[in-house]
C-alpha positions in Angstrom: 131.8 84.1 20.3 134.3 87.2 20.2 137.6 87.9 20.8 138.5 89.7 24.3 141.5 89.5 26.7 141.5 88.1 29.9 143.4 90.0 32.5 144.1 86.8 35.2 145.3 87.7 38.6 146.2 85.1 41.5 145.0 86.4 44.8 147.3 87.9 47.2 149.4 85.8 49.9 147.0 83.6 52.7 148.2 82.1 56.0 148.8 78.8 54.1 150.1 80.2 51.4 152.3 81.6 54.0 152.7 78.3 56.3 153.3 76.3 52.6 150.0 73.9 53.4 148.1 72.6 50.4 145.1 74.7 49.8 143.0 73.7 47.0 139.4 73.7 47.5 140.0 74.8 51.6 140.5 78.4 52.1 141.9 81.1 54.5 141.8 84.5 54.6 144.3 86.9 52.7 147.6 87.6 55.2 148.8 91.3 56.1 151.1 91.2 53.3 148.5 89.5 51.5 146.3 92.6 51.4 149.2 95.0 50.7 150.4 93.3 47.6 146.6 92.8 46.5 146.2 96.6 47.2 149.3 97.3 45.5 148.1 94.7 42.1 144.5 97.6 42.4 146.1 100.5 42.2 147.9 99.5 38.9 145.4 98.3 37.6 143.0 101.1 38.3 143.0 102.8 35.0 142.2 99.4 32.9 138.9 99.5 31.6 137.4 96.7 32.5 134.4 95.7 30.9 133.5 92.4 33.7 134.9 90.9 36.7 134.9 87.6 37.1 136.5 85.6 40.6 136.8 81.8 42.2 134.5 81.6 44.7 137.1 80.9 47.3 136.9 83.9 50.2 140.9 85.0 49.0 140.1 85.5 45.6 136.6 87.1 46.2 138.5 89.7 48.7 141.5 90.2 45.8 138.8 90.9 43.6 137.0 93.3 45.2 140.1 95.3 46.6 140.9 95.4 42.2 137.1 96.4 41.5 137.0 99.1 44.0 139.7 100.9 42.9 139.0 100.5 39.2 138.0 103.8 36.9 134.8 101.5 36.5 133.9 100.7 39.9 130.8 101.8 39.5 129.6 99.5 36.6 131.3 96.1 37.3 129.7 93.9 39.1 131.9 91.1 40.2 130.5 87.7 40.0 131.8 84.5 41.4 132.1 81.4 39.2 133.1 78.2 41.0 134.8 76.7 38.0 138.0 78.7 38.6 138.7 77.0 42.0 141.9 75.7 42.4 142.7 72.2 41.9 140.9 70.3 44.6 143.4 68.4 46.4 141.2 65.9 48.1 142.5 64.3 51.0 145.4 66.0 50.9 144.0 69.6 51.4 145.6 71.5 54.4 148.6 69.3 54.7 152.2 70.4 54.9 152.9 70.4 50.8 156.2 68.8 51.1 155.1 66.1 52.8 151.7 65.7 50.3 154.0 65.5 47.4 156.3 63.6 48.7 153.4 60.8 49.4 152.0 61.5 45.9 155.5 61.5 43.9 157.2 58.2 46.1 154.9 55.6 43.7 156.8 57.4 40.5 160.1 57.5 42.2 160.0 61.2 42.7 160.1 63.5 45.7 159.1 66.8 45.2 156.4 68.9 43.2 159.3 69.9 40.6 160.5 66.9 40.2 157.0 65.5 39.0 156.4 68.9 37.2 159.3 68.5 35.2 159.5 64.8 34.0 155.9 64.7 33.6 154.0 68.1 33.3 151.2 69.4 35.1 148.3 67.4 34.4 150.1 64.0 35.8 150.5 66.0 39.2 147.0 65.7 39.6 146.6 61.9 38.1 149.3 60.9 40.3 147.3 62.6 43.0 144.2 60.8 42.8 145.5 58.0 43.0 147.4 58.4 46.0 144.6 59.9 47.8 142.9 57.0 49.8 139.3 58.5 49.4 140.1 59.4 45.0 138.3 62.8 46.2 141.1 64.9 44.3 141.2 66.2 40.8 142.4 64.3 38.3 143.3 66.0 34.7 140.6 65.2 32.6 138.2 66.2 35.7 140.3 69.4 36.8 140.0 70.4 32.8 136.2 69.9 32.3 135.7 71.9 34.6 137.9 74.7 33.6 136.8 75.1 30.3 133.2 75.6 31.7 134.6 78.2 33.2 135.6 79.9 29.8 132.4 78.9 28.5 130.8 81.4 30.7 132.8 83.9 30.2 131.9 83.6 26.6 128.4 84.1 26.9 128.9 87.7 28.0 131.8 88.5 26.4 132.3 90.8 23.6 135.0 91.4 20.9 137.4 93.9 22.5 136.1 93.3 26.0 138.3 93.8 29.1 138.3 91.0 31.3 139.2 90.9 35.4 139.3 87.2 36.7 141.1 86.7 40.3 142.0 83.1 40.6 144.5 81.0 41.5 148.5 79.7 41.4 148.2 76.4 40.0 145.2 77.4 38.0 147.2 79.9 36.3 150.0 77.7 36.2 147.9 74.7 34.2 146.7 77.4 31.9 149.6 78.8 30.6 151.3 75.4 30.6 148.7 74.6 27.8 148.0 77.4 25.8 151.5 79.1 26.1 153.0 77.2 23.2 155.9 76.7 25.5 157.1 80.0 25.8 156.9 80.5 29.7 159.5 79.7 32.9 157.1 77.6 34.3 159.2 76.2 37.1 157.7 79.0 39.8 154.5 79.5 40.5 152.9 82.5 39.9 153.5 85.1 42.3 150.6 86.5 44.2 149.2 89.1 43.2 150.6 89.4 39.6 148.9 89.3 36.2 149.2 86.7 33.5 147.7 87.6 30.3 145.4 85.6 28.0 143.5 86.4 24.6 140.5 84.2 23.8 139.6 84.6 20.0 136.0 82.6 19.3 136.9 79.9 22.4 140.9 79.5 21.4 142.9 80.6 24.4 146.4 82.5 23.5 148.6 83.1 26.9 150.9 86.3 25.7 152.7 87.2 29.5 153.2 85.4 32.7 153.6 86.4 36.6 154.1 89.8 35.8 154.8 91.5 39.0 152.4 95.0 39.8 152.8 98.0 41.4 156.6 97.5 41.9 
C-alpha cells in the first residue's frame, strides 16, 4: 500500500449530457463543446506529472482521457488503461430516459419529485436503493452493489501505485459525486454535480481515501 493522489476528472459534455437523459452504463460520444472543455481540462493539466492513467471504459471518458494523456509532459510513458469499475452508476431500466421524468418515477414512492429533493433528505446512496426498486427489471445499482464495485476499483489502483504517485482517472459525475459525498467529511457543496471537465482531488494513504477539492473548473 502507499500513499498517492488521485487527480479525478469527469469527462467533457455528451449529447445526453446535453439533452439531460440518464446515462449510466449507456454511452454517447463527447459534444462539440464537449471536446473543447476536455481540450481546455489537457492543456492545464499538461505539466502534471503523471505517473498512470487510469479511465471508465465508457467511449466519453476513454476520449477525455486520451485528449489529457496526449497533451501531458509524459505522453510518452503513460499508458492509459481502462478499468470498468469506474463506470457510472448503472441506471437499469431507466438508462436513456428523460432524467426528470426517471426521478420523478423513482422519488413519487418516497413522496419526492426531483433528484435534489431525494439527494437532500436522504443522501446519495438511497438514490440508487430507491432506484432499484422502482426499476421493474431490479437491473440498476443499488448502494451496497454500486460501492463493491467502486472500491475494486481503488483496489486496482493500489496494486500499481506508489507513495508519491501522480494519478490521472477520467470518470464520471455522479461517480465523483458519491465519492466526495463519503470521503469529504462534509466539507463540499454537493448540491451540483460536478461540472465536466473539472478536477476533484483525492489522496489515498494505505487504502483510506481523503477528498481535499471539488469541481474545480480548468483552463478558465
Amino acid at each position: 500500500m502507499a500513499k498517492y493522489q488521485i487527480y479525478m476528472i469527469r469527462h467533457g459534455k455528451t449529447w445526453f449530457n446535453k439533452y439531460n437523459k440518464m446515462q449510466g452504463w449507456s454511452d454517447t460520444p463527447l459534444a462539440p463543446e464537449g471536446l473543447e472543455v476536455a481540450k481546455k481540462a489537457a492543456k492545464a493539466l499538461k505539466d502534471v506529472d503523471f505517473d498512470a492513467a487510469f479511465s471508465s471504459d465508457a467511449r466519453r471518458a476513454i476520449d477525455t482521457c486520451k485528449l489529457i494523456v496526449d497533451d501531458n509532459k509524459n505522453r510518452e510513458q503513460l499508458n492509459p488503461t481502462k478499468l470498468m469499475e469506474f463506470r457510472e452508476q448503472f441506471y437499469g431500466y431507466f438508462e436513456g430516459m428523460n432524467s426528470s421524468e426517471a426521478w420523478f418515477i423513482v422519488g413519487q414512492p418516497h413522496g419526492e419529485r426531483t433528484f435534489g429533493d431525494i439527494l437532500s433528505k436522504y443522501g446519495l446512496d438511497a438514490t440508487r436503493d430507491f432506484m432499484k426498486e422502482a426499476d421493474p427489471f431490479h437491473d440498476a445499482e443499488n448502494a451496497e452493489e454500486y460501492w463493491t464495485r467502486v472500491d475494486r476499483g481503488f483496489e486496482k489502483i493500489d496494486q500499481i501505485a506508489k507513495d508519491g504517485d501522480k494519478i490521472l482517472l477520467v470518470t464520471h459525475g455522479t461517480t465523483i459525486r458519491s465519492i466526495t459525498e463519503r470521503y469529504g467529511h462534509g466539507k463540499f457543496d454537493l448540491t451540483q454535480s460536478p461540472k465536466n471537465s473539472s478536477l476533484t482531488m483525492l489522496e489515498r494513504d494505505n487504502g483510506i481515501n481523503t477528498v481535499t477539492s471539488y469541481s474545480q473548473i480548468l483552463g478558465e
